[in-house]
C-alpha positions as CSV (number, residue, x, y, z in Angstrom):
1,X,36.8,-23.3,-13.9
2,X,38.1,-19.7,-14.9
3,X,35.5,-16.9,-14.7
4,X,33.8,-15.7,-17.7
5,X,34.6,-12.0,-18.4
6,X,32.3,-9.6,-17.8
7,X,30.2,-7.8,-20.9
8,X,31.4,-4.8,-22.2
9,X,27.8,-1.8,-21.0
10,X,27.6,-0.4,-24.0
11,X,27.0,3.6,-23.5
12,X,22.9,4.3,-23.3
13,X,21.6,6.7,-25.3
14,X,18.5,8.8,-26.0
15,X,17.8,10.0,-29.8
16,X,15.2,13.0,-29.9
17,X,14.4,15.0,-33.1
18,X,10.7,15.4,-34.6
19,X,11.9,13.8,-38.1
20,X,11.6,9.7,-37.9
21,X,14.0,9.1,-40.8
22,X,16.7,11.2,-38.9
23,X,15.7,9.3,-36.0
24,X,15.8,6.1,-37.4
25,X,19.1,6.7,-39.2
26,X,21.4,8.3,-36.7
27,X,20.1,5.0,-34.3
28,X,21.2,2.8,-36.7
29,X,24.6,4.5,-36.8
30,X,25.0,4.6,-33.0
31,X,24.0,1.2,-32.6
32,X,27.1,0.0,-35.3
33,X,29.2,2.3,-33.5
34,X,28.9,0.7,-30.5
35,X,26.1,2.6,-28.1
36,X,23.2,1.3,-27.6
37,X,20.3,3.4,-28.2
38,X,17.4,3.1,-25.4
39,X,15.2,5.4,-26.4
40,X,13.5,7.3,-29.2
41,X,11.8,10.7,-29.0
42,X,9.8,12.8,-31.7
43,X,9.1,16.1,-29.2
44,X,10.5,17.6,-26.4
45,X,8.0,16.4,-23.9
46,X,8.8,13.1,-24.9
47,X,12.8,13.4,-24.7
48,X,12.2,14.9,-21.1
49,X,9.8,11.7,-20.3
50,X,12.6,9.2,-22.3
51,X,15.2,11.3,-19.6
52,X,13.2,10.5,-16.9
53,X,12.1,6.7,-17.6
54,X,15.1,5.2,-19.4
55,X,18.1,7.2,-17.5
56,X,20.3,7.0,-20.1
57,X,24.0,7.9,-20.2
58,X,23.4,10.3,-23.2
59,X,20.5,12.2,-25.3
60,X,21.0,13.5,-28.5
61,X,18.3,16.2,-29.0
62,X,17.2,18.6,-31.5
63,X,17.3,21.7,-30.4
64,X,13.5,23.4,-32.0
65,X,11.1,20.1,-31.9
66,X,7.3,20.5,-31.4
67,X,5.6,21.5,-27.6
68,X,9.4,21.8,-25.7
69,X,12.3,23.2,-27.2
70,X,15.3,25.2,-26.9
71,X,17.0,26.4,-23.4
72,X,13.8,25.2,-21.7
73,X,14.0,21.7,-23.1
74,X,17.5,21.2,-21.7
75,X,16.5,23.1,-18.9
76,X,14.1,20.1,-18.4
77,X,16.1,17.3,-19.2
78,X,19.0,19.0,-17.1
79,X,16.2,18.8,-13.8
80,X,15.0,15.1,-14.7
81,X,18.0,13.8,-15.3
82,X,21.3,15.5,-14.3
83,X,23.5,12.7,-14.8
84,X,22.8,12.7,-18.1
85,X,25.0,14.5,-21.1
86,X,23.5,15.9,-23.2
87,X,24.5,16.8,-27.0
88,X,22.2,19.3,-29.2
89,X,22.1,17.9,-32.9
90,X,20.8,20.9,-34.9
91,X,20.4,22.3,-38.4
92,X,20.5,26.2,-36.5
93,X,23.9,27.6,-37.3
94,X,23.1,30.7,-35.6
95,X,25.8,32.7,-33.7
96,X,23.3,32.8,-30.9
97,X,23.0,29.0,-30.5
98,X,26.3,28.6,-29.0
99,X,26.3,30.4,-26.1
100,X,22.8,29.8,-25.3
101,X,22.6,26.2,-25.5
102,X,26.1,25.7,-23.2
103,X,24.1,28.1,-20.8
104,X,21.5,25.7,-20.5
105,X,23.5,23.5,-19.4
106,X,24.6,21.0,-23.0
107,X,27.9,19.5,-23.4
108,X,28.3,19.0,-26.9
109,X,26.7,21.2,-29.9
110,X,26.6,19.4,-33.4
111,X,25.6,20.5,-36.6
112,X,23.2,18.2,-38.4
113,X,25.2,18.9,-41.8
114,X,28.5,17.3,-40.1
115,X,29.5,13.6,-41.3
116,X,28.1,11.3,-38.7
117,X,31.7,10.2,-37.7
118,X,31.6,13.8,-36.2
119,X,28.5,12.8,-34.4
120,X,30.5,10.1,-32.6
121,X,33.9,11.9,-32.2
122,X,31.1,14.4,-30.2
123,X,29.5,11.8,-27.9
124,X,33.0,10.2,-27.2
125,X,34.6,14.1,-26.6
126,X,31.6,14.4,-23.8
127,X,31.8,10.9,-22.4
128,X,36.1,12.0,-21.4
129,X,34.9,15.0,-19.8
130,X,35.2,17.6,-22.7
131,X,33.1,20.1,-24.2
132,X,32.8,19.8,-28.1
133,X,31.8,22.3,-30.5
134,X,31.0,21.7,-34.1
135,X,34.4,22.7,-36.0
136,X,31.9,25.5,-37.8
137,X,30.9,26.8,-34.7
138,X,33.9,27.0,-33.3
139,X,35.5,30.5,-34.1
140,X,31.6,32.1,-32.9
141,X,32.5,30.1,-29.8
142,X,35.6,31.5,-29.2
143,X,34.2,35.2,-30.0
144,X,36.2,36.0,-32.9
145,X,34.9,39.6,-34.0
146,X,32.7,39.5,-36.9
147,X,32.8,42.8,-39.8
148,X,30.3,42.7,-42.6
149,X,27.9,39.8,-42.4
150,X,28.8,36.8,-43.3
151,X,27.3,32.8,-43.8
152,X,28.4,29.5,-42.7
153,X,29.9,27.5,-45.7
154,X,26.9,25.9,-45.8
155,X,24.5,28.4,-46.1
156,X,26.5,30.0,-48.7
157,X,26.2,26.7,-50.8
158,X,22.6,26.0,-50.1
159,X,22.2,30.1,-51.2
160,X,24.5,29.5,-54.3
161,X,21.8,26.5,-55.6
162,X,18.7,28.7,-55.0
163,X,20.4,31.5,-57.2
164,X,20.6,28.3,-59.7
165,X,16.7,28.4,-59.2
166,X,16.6,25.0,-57.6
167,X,14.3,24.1,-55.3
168,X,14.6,23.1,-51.6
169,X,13.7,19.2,-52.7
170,X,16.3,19.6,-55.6
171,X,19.3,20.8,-53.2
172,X,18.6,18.5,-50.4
173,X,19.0,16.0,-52.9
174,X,22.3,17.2,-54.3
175,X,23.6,18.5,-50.8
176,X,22.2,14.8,-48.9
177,X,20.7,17.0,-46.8
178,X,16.5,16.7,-46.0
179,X,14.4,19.9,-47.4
180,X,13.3,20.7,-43.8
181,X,17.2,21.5,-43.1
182,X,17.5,23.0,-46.3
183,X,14.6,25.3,-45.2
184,X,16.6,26.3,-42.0
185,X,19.5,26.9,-43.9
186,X,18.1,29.3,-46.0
187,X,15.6,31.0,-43.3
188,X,18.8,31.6,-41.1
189,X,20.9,33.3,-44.1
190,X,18.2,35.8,-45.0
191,X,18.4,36.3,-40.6
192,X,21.8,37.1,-41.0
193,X,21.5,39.1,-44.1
194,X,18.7,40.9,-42.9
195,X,16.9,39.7,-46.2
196,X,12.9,39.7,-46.5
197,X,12.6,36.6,-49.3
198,X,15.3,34.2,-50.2
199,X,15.4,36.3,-53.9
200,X,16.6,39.2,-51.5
201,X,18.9,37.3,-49.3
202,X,20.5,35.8,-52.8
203,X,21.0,39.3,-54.2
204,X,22.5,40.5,-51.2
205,X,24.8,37.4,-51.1
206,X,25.8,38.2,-54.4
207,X,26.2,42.3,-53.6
208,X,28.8,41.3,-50.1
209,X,30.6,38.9,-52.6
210,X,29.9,35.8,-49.8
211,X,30.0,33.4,-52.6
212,X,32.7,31.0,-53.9
C-alpha cells in the first residue's frame, strides 16, 4: 500500500485592522488565495494577543488602529512573536511611514488603495526572503529628492473629486475606496500641502498645478 502524500500547510496568517468589513474581505481573499487565515484582530492589543496565542507565519496589520499602533505595535508583535513577518496594510501614504515602519522591524509596507493581487504578490515577496514596498512608495524609499510639494496619484484624485464638491461617501463610492480612507487621503494632502481645510489644500493643489 503506497503512502498517502502529505497535505500541503497552508501559510498562517493574522488579519488586524479596526474596520470588520476590511477585515472580513481581505480574509476571504487570503483564504481563496491559498493562506489560511488564523486569526482576526480589530486593535492593536488584540493583534499583539492574536501574535502571541495563534503564532502565525504572518500578520497583516494596520498601521493607526485603536489602544496600540504605529512603531510601538510592531515593536510589540516583533517581542511576542519574532518569527513572525510582518506586513503593514495602510491607507497613510506619508513619506515618513516608510522608513519608520521598516525600523520597527516590518517586512512588507502595502498601501490599502493597491489591487489585492498586490496584497499577495506582498506576502509571497516576504515569505522568499524579500522586502516589498508598495510600487507608490517606492521612489520615497529609495530617497529620491523631492522640490515643490507634491501628492501621491491618489491623493491627487481623491483632491480632484472634492474640488467637484463631492463628498467623502460620494468618492469612496466612485474611487471603491471606504470614506474612512478617503478621510486619510485627504487629511494627509492638506499635511503635505501645509493646508488648514480641505477648501485650502484644493486651492493650493490647483495654484502648484499637482492636478491631471
Amino acid at each position: 500500500m503506497s503512502a498517502q502524500p502529505l497535505p500541503v500547510q497552508r501559510p498562517r496568517c493574522l488579519v488586524a485592522d479596526d474596520h470588520p468589513a476590511l477585515v472580513a474581505a481581505v480574509s476571504d481573499f487570503l483564504e481563496n488565495e491559498g493562506y489560511e487565515v488564523v486569526g482576526q484582530a480589530r486593535d492593536g492589543l488584540a493583534a499583539v494577543a492574536g501574535a502571541l496565542e495563534m503564532k502565525p507565519d504572518l500578520a497583516l496589520v494596520d498601521y493607526r488602529m485603536p489602544h496600540l499602533e504605529g512603531a510601538e505595535l510592531l515593536a510589540q508583535l516583533r517581542q511576542n512573536a519574532p518569527e513572525m513577518l510582518i506586513a503593514v496594510y495602510t491607507a497613510d501614504s506619508d513619506q515618513k511611514i516608510v522608513a519608520a515602519v521598516f525600523e520597527a522591524g516590518a517586512h512588507a509596507l502595502i498601501l490599502k488603495d493597491a489591487p489585492l493581487s498586490d496584497l499577495v504578490q506582498a506576502l509571497n515577496a516576504i515569505r522568499s526572503g524579500r522586502r516589498y514596498v508598495d510600487p507608490a512608495l517606492a521612489r520615497v524609499a529609495l530617497g529620491a529628492p523631492s522640490g515643490k510639494p507634491s501628492l501621491t496619484p491618489r491623493e491627487a484624485e481623491v483632491l480632484a473629486h472634492v474640488a467637484d464638491g463631492l463628498s467623502h461617501d460620494e468618492i469612496g463610492k466612485q474611487l471603491s475606496i471606504s470614506p474612512e480612507t478617503v478621510r486619510t487621503h485627504v487629511r494627509k494632502a492638506c499635511e503635505r500641502l501645509n493646508a488648514r481645510t480641505r477648501t485650502h489644500a484644493v486651492a493650493t493643489a490647483l495654484r502648484l498645478g499637482l492636478f491631471n
